[in-house]
C-alpha positions as CSV (number, residue, x, y, z in Angstrom):
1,X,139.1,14.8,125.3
2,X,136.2,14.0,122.8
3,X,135.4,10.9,124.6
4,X,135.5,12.2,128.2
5,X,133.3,15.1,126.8
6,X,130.9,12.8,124.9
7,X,130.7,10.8,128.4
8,X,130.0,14.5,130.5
9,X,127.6,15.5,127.7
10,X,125.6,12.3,128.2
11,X,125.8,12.8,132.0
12,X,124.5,16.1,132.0
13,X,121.8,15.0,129.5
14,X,120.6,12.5,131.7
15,X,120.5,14.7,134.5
16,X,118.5,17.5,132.8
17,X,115.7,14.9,131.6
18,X,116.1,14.1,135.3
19,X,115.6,17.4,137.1
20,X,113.5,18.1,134.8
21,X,111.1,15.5,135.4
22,X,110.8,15.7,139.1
23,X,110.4,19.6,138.6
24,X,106.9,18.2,137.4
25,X,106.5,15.9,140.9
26,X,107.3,19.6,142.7
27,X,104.8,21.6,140.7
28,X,102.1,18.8,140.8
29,X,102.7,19.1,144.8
30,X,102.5,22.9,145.0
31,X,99.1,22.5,143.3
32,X,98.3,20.1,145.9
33,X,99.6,22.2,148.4
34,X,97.5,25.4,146.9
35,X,94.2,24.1,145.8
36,X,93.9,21.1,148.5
37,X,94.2,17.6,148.3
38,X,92.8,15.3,145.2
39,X,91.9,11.9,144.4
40,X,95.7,11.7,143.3
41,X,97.2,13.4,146.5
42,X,98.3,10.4,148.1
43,X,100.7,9.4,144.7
44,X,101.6,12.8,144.4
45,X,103.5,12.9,148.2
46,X,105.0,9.8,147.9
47,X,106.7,10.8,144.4
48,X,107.2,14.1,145.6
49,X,108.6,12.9,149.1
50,X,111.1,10.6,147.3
51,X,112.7,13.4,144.7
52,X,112.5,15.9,148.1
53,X,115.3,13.2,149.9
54,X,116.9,12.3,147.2
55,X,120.5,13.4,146.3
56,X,122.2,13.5,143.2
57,X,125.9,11.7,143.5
58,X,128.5,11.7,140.3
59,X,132.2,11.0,140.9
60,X,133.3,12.4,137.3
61,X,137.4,11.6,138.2
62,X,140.3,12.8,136.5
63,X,140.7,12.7,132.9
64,X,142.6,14.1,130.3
65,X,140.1,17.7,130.9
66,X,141.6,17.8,134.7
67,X,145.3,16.3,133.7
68,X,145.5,18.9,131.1
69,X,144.9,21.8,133.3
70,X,146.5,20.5,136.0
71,X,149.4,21.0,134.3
72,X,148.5,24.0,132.9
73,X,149.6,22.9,129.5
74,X,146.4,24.3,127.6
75,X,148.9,26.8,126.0
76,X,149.9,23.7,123.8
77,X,146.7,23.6,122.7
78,X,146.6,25.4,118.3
79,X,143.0,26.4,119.1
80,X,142.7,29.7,120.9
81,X,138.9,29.4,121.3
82,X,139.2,26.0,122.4
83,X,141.7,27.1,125.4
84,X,139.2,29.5,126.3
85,X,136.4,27.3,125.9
86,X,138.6,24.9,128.0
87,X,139.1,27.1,130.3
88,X,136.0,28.4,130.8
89,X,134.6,24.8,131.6
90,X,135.7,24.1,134.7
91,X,133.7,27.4,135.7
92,X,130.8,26.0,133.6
93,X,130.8,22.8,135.7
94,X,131.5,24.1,139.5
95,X,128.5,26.2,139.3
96,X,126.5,23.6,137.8
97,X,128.2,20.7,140.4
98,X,128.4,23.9,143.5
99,X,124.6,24.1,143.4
100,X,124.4,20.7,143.4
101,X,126.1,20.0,146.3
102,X,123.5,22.5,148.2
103,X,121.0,20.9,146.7
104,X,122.0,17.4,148.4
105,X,122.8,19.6,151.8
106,X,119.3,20.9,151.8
107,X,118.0,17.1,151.4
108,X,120.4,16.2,154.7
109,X,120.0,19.0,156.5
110,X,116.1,19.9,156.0
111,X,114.2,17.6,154.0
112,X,115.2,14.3,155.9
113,X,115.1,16.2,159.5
114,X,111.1,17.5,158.8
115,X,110.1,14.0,157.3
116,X,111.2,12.5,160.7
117,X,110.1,15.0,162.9
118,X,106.7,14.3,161.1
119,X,107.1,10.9,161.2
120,X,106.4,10.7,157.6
121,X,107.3,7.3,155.7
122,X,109.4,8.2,152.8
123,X,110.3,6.1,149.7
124,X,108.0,3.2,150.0
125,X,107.1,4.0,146.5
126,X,110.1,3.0,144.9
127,X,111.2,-0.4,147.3
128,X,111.3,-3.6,145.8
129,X,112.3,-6.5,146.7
130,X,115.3,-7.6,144.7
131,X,115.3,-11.2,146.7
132,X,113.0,-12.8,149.0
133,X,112.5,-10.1,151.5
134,X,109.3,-8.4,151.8
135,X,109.1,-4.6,150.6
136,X,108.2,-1.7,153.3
137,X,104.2,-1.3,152.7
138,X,104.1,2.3,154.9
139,X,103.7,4.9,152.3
140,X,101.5,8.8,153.1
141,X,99.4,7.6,150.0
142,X,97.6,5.7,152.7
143,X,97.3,7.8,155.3
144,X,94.7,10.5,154.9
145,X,95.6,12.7,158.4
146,X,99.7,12.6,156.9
147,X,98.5,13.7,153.5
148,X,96.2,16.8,155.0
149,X,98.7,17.5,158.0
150,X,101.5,17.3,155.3
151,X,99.4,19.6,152.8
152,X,98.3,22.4,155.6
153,X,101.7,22.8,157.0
154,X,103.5,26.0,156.1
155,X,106.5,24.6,156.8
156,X,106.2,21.9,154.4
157,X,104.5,24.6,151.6
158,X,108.0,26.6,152.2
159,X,110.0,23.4,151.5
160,X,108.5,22.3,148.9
161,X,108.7,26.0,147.4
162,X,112.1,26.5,147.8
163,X,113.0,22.6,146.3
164,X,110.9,24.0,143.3
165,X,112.9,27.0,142.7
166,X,116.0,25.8,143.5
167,X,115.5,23.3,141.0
168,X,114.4,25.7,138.2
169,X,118.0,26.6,138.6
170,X,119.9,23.6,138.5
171,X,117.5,23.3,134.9
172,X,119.6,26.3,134.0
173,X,123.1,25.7,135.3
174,X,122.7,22.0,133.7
175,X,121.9,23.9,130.5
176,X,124.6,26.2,130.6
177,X,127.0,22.9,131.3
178,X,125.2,21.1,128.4
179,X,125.7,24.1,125.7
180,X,129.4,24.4,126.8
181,X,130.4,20.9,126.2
182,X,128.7,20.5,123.2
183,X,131.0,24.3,122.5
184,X,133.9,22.1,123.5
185,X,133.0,19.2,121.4
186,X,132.4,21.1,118.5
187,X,135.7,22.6,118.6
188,X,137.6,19.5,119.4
189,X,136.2,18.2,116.0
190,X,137.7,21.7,114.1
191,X,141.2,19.8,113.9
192,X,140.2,16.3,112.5
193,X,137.6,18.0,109.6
């Protein structure tokens, strides 16, 4: 248990520098999006475009956590609080992991469908070339029209709004998940002190 929640903890971590980091693309766009394009509009997109069609996958697989209540042997368990704590997690986690998942749906089912329908190139920023193949060189940041028609759509202002805020949650429910692991860990350590 203290090793698959040490593993988790450092997920989650990882995640939160994550979200939390493209959070800043998102407002950086808004700005964009608000006070009209800048000498940086151009990077801003293509960064922006990228986190906006980009999902977040993790298979975390069954370990002891899942195995244990499973089998709904937590009542072997000494530690009360950890049972709760325990029990709470899975909780904890499916809100986190639920909002997620609609998250990745919004990229599939929104994000991707307007960036075609625009014909907008997205994630030339971030191809290289791992061999001898040439990288894509169509990117927004150089195409002026596509960074104003982009920037003076509504639709794309509502997008980019509701990625922001939606994000701004996951912040949360990854800190929720975060605290309650490091709970978890903290009690699993109570018996070996």
């Amino acid at each position: 248990m203290k090793k698959e929640f040490t593993s988790l903890h450092k997920v989650l971590t990882r995640h939160l520098a994550e979200h939390s980091r493209t959070l800043e693309l998102l407002e950086d766009l808004l700005l964009e999006i608000e006070n009209g394009p800048s000498k940086d509009s151009g990077l801003i997109l293509d960064l922006a475009l990228l986190e906006m069609t980009s999902v977040i996958t993790w298979k975390r697989g069954d370990g002891a956590l899942d195995e244990l209540l499973s089998s709904g042997r937590t009542k072997i368990l000494t530690s009360s609080t950890l049972r709760a704590k325990l029990s709470d997690w899975e909780g904890v986690f499916g809100n986190y992991w639920g909002d997620q998942e609609i998250a990745n749906k919004m990229v599939y089912e929104a994000h991707i469908p307007y960036f075609v329908s625009k014909n907008v190139a997205v994630g030339a920023v971030m191809a290289e070339s791992h061999d001898d193949r040439p990288t894509p060189e169509r990117s927004i940041s150089n195409d002026p029209d596509a960074i104003g028609q982009l920037l003076e759509d509504p639709r794309f202002h509502v997008l980019a709004e509701v990625r922001y805020r939606f994000k701004e949650h996951l912040i949360v429910e990854i800190a929720i998940a975060i605290a309650a692991a490091e709970a978890i860990l903290a009690e699993v350590e109570v018996p070996f002190n």
